[in-house]
N, C-alpha and C positions, 0 to 999 in steps of 0.2 A: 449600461444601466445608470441611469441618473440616479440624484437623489430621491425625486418623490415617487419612482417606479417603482412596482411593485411585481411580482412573479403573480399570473392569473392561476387560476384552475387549469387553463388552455396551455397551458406553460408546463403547469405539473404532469398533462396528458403527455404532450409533448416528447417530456422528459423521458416520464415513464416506456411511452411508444419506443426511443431509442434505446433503452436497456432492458426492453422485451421484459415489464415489470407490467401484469396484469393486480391494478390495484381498483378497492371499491370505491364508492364516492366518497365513505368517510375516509379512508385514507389518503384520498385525494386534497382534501377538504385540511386533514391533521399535513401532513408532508406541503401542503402548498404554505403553510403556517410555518411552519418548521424552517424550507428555505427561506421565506421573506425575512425571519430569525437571525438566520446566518448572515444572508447577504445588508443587514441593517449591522450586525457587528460588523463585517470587513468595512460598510463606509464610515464605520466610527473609527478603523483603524486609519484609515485614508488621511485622516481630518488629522494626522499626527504630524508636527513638523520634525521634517528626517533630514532639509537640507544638510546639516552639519555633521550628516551620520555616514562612514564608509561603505563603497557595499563589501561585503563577506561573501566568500565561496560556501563555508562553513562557519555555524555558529561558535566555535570556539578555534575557529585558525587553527586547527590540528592537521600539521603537513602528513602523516604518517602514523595512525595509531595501530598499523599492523606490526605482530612482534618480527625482531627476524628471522629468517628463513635458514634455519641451522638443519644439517642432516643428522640425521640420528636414525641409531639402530633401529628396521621393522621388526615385525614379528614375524616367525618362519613357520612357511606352510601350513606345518601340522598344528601352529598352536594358534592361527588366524581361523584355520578350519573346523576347530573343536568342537564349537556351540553350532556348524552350522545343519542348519536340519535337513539336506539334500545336500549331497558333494560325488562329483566323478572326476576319479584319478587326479588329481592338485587342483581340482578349481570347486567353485560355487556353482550348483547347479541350479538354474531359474527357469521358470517355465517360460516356454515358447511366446513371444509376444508378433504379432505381424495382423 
């Protein structure tokens, strides 16, 4: 998409046809308004000079913010199963899914 293109109605149908989105005309009309919106900020983001900038995996270089992985005591049987509202013999009982 160039600078002076613009997203049509025929563009909004388009769109909408592929995300099986049955919209009116005025919405068609508001939402074709809307992406030409968006896609006018991302070419104003374009117009940024980034030569000098690194690229990032992640915005703050955070190799690791999972805590770690210590064992520790569960809880046993009967006091996992307390609250549950259906149970047979040690387990959780859930209804049939298939």
């Amino acid at each position: 998409m160039t600078k002076d293109s613009k997203l049509t109605i025929e563009d909004t149908q388009e769109i909408a046809k592929l995300a099986r989105l049955q919209l009116s005309k005025e919405e068609e009309e508001k939402f074709t308004t809307q992406l030409n919106n968006i896609l006018q900020y991302f070419e104003k983001l374009s117009e940024l000079d980034t030569k000098n900038v690194e690229p990032r995996t992640h915005p703050n270089d955070i190799v690791n913010s999972f805590r770690e992985d210590v064992v520790e005591e569960s809880l046993d049987k009967e006091e996992a199963l307390k609250n549950a509202p259906e149970k047979k013999d040690s387990y959780f009982k859930a209804p049939k899914i298939v």
